[in-house]
C-alpha positions as CSV (number, residue, x, y, z in Angstrom):
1,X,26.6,-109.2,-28.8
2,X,27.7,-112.7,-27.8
3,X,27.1,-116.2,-29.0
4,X,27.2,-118.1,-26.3
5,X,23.5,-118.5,-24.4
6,X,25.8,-118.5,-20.5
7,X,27.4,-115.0,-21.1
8,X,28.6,-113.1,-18.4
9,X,26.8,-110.1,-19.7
10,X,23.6,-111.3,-20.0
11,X,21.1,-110.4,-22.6
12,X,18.8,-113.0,-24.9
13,X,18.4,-115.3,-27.7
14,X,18.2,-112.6,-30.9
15,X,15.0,-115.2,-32.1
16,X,13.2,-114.4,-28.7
17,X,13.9,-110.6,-29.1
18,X,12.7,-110.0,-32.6
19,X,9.3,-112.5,-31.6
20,X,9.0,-109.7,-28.7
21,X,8.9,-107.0,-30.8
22,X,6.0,-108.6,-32.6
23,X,7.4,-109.2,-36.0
24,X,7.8,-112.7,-35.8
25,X,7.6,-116.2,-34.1
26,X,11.4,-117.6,-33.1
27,X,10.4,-120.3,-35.7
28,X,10.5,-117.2,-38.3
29,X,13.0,-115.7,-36.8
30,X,15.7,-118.1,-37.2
31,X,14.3,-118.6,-41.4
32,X,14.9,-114.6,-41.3
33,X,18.6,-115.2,-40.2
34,X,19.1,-117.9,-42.0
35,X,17.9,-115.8,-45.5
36,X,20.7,-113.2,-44.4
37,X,17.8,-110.5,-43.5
38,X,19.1,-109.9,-40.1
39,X,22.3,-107.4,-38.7
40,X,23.3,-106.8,-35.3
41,X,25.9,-104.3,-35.0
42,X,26.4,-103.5,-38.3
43,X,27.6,-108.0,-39.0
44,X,24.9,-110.1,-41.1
45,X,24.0,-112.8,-38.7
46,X,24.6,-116.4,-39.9
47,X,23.0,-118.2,-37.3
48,X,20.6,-117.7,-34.3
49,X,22.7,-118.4,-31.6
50,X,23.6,-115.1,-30.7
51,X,22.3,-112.8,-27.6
52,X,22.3,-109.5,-27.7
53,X,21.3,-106.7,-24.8
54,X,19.7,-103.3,-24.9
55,X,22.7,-101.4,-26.2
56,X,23.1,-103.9,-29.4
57,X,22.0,-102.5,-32.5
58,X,19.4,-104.8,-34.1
59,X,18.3,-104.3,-37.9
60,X,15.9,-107.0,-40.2
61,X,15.7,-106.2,-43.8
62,X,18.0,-102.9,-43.0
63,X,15.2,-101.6,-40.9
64,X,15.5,-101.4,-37.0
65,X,13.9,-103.9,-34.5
66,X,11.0,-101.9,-32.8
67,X,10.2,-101.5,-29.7
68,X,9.1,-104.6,-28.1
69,X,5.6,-104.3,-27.5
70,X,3.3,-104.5,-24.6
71,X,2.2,-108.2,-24.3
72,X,-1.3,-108.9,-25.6
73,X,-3.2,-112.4,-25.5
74,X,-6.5,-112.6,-27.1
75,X,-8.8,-115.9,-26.9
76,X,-10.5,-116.8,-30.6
77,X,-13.8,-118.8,-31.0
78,X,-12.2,-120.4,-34.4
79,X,-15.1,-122.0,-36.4
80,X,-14.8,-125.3,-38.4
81,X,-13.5,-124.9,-42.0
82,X,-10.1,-122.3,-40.9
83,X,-6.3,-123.4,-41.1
84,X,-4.4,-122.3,-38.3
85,X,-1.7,-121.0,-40.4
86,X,-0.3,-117.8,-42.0
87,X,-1.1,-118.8,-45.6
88,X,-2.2,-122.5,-46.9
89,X,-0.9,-124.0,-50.5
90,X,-4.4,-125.2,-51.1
91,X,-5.5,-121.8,-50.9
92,X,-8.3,-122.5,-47.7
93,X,-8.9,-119.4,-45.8
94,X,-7.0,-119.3,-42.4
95,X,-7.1,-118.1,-39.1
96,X,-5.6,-114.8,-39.7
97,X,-7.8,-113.8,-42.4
98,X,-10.7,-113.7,-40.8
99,X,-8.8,-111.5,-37.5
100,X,-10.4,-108.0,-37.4
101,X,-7.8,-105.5,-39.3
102,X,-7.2,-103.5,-36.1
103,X,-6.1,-106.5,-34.2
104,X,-2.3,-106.7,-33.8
105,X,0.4,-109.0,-35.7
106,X,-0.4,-112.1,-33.7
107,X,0.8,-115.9,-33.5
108,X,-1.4,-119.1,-32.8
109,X,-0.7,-121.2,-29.2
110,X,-0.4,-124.2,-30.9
111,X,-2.8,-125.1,-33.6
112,X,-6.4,-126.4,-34.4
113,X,-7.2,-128.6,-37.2
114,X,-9.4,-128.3,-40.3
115,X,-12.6,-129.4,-38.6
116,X,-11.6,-128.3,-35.0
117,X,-13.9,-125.8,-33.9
118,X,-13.4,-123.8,-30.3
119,X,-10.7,-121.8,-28.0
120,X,-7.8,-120.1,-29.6
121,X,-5.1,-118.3,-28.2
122,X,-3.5,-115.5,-30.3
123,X,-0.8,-113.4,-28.9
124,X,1.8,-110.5,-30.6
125,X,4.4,-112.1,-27.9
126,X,6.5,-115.1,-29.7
127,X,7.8,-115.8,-26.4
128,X,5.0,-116.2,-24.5
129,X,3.4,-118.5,-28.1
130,X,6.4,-120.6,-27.1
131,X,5.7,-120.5,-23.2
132,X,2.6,-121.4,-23.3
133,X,2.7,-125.0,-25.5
134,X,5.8,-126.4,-23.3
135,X,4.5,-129.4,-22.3
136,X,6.6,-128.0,-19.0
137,X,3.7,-126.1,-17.7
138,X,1.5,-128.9,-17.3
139,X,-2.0,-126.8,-18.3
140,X,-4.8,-129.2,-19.6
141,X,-6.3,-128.9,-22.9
142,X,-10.3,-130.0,-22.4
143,X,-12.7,-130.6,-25.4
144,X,-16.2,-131.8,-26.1
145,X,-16.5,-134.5,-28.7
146,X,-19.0,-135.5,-30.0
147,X,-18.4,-139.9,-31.5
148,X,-20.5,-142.2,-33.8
149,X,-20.4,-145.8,-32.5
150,X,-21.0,-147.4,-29.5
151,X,-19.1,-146.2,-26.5
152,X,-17.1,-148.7,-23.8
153,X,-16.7,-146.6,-20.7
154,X,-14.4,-149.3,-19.2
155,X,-12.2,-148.7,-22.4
156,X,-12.9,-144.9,-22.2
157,X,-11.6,-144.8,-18.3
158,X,-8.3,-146.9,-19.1
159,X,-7.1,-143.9,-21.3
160,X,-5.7,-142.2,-17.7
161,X,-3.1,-144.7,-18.4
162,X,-2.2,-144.1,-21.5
163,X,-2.2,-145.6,-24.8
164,X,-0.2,-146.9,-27.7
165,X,-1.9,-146.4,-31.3
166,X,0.0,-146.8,-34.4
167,X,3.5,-147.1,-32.5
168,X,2.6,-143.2,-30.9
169,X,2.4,-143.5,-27.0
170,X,0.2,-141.3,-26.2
171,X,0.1,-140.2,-22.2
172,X,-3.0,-139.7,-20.0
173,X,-5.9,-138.7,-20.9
174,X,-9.3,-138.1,-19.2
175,X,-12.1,-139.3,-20.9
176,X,-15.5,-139.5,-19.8
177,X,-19.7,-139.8,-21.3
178,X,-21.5,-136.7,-20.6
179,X,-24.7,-138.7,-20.6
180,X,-25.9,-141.9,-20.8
181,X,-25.8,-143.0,-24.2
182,X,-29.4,-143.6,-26.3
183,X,-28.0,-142.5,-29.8
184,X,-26.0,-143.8,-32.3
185,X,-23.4,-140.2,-31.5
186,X,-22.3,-139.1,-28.0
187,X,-21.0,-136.4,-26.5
188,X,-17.6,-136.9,-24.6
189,X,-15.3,-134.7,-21.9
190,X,-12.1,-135.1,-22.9
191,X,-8.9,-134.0,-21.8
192,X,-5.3,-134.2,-22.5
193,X,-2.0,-132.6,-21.4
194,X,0.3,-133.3,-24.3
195,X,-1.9,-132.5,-27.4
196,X,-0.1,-134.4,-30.0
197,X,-1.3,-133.9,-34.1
198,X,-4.7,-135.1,-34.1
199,X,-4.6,-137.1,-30.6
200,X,-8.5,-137.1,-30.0
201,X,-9.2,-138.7,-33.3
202,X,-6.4,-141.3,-33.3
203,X,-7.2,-142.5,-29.9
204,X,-11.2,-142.9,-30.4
205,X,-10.0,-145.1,-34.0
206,X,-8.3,-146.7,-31.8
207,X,-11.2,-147.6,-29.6
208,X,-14.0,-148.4,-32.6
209,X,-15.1,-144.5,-32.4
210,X,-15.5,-141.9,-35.2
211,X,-15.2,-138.1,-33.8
212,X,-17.9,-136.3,-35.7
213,X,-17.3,-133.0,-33.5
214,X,-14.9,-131.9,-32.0
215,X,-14.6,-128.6,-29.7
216,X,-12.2,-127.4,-27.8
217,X,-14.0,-125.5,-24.6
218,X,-10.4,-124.3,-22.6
219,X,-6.3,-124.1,-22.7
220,X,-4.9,-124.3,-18.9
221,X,-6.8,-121.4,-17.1
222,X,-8.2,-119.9,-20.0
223,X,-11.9,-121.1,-21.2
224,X,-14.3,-120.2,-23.9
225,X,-17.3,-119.2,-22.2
226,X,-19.9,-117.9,-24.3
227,X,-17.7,-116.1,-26.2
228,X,-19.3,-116.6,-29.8
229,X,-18.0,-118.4,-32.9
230,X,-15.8,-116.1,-34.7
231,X,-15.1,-113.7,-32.0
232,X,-12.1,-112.1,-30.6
233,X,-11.5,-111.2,-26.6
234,X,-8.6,-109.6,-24.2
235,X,-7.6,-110.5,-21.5
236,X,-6.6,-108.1,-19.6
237,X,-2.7,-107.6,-18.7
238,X,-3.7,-107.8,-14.8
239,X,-4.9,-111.2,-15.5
240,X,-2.2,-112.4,-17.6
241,X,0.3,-111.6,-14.9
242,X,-1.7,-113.4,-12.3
243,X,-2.5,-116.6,-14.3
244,X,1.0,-116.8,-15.8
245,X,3.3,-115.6,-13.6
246,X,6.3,-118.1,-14.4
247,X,6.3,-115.8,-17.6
248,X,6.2,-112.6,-16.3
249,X,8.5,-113.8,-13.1
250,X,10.4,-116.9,-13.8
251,X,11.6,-117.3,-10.6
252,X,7.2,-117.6,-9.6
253,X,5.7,-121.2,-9.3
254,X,2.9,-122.2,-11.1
255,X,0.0,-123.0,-9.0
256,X,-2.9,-125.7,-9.1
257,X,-5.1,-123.0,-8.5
258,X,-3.8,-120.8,-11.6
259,X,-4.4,-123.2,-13.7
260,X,-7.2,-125.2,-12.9
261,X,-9.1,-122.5,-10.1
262,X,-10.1,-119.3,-12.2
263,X,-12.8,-119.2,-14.9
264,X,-10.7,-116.8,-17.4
265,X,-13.0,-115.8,-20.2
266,X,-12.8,-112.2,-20.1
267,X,-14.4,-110.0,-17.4
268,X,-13.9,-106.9,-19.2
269,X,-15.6,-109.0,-22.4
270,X,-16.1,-107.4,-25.4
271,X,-15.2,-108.5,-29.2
272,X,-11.9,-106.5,-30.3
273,X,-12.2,-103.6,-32.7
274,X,-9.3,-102.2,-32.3
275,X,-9.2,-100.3,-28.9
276,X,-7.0,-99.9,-27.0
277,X,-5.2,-103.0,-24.7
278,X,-7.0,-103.4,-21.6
279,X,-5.9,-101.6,-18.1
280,X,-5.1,-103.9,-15.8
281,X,-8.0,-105.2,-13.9
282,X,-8.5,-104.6,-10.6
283,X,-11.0,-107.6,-9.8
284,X,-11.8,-110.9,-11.3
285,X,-15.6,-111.0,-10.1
286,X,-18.3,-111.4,-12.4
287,X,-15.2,-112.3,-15.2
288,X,-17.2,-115.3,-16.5
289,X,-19.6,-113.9,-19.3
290,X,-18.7,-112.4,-22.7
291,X,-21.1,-109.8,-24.3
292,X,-22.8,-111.2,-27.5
293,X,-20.1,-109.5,-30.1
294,X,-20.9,-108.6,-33.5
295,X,-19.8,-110.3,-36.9
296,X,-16.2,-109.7,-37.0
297,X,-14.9,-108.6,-40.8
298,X,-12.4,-110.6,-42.3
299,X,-9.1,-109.2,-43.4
300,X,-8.2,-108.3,-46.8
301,X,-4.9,-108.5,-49.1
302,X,-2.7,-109.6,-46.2
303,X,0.5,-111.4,-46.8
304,X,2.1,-113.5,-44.2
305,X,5.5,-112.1,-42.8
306,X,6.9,-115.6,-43.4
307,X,6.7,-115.3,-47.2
308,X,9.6,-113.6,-47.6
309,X,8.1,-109.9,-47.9
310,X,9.1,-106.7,-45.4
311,X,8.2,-107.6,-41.6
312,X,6.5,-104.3,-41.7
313,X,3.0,-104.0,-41.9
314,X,2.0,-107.9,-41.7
315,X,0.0,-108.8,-38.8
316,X,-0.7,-112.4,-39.6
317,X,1.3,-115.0,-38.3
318,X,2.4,-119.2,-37.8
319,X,3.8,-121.4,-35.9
């Protein structure tokens, strides 16, 4: 064990091992150590600046860390009316509850709002939850919205330069009419590279618009298809590895083409219901279509593993 993040000898952040063994995101993980629920060599960690390498002995609430797990990442239709959270004070249903029971503990890629409908990555890797919402990898964030009021194109183009609303600078942003407007709502292509709390709908206030809709159709590489509202899909390891590879292999580069080139919803696509992860694919073609999937059942009596219970046995997750 060491607690400095240069040591000679290697090994990694204790946060980013206990979110690879699936029981947690590092944002959990450092609450865990914190609350005194956390021993690595037999001494009750104080804070999370500690590595630690294959031969250190790692226990949370006196149980030890499992095996880190194979890494999964799943894309999520999320309807309208879902928190993207482990558990909500008003007592709204989330995410997680509605995740079919056989489905992994996972963590959200970022977050949708109340009202935000579309694409949702889930993944039981904490480190890869992390990875993937660095601003760092430079992967767009597209969405349809649909706006009451009447639309300026001139105003809607000078968003690629940016925009101040409220004293938030937001960066540039691609924003264009699908269609010639005739109604009093209109359906916009939007898309952003920073993703800031509730960036679309400050930035049409800002230009006389009210979003009425708003759906979020793909995260870097990976899109939302057909995949149907309220339906869970793999993608398969093979794929991950190809469209991610600063993850897998940091010393890779991330290409134009990985992000932007491939249509990623799943080739293999099915809803989850518990099988087995997919085996790695051995071609992309024909990837693009998802099978219609049936209703998926809602979870029942889960409690989040950042409530304070055993990390055992809870699958849902926040970040």
């Amino acid at each position: 064990m060491n607690d400095t993040e240069n040591s000679e000898s290697g090994g990694e952040r204790i946060a980013k091992v206990m979110a690879r063994a699936g029981l947690c995101s590092r944002r959990e993980a450092e609450s865990w150590i914190a609350a005194g629920r956390v021993r690595v060599n037999g001494k009750t960690l104080e804070s999370p600046a500690c590595l630690v390498g294959p031969d250190d002995q790692v226990f949370v609430d006196n149980k030890p860390l499992p095996t880190a797990q194979v890494t999964r990442l799943f894309l999520y239709h999320k309807p309208a009316g879902l928190v993207t959270s482990a558990r909500d004070e008003l007592g709204r249903p989330t995410v997680f509850d509605m995740l079919p029971a056989a489905m992994p503990r996972v963590v959200s890629v970022g977050r949708l709002d109340l009202t935000t409908e579309g694409l949702l990555l889930l993944t039981n890797d904490g480190g890869l939850s992390r990875h993937l919402e660095l601003p760092a990898t430079g992967w767009k964030r597209r969405y349809r919205v649909r706006v009451y009021g009447t639309v300026n194109e001139k105003k809607l183009a000078g968003l690629k330069d940016g925009i101040t609303v409220d004293g938030v600078r937001y960066g540039a942003i691609e924003a264009t009419l699908e269609e010639a407007q005739t109604k009093a709502n209109s359906w916009l292509s939007v898309t952003l590279t920073e993703g800031k709390n509730r960036e679309i709908r400050r930035v049409m206030e800002a230009l006389d618009l009210q979003v009425t809709r708003l759906i979020r159709v793909s995260y870097g590489p990976f899109r939302l298809g057909k995949l149907n509202e309220g339906a869970v899909e793999e993608v398969p390891l093979a794929a991950l590895r190809e469209l991610i590879p600063t993850y897998f292999n940091p010393g890779a580069a991330q290409t134009d083409t990985d992000i932007d080139g491939v249509d990623t919803a799943p080739r293999t696509a099915r809803t989850h219901t518990g099988a087995a992860p997919a085996k790695n694919a051995t071609s992309r073609k024909g990837w693009a279509k998802a099978k219609p999937d049936t209703k998926v059942k809602p979870r029942k009596n889960r409690k989040p593993s950042g409530s304070g219970g055993k990390p055992t046995g809870n699958r849902t997750g926040k970040r």
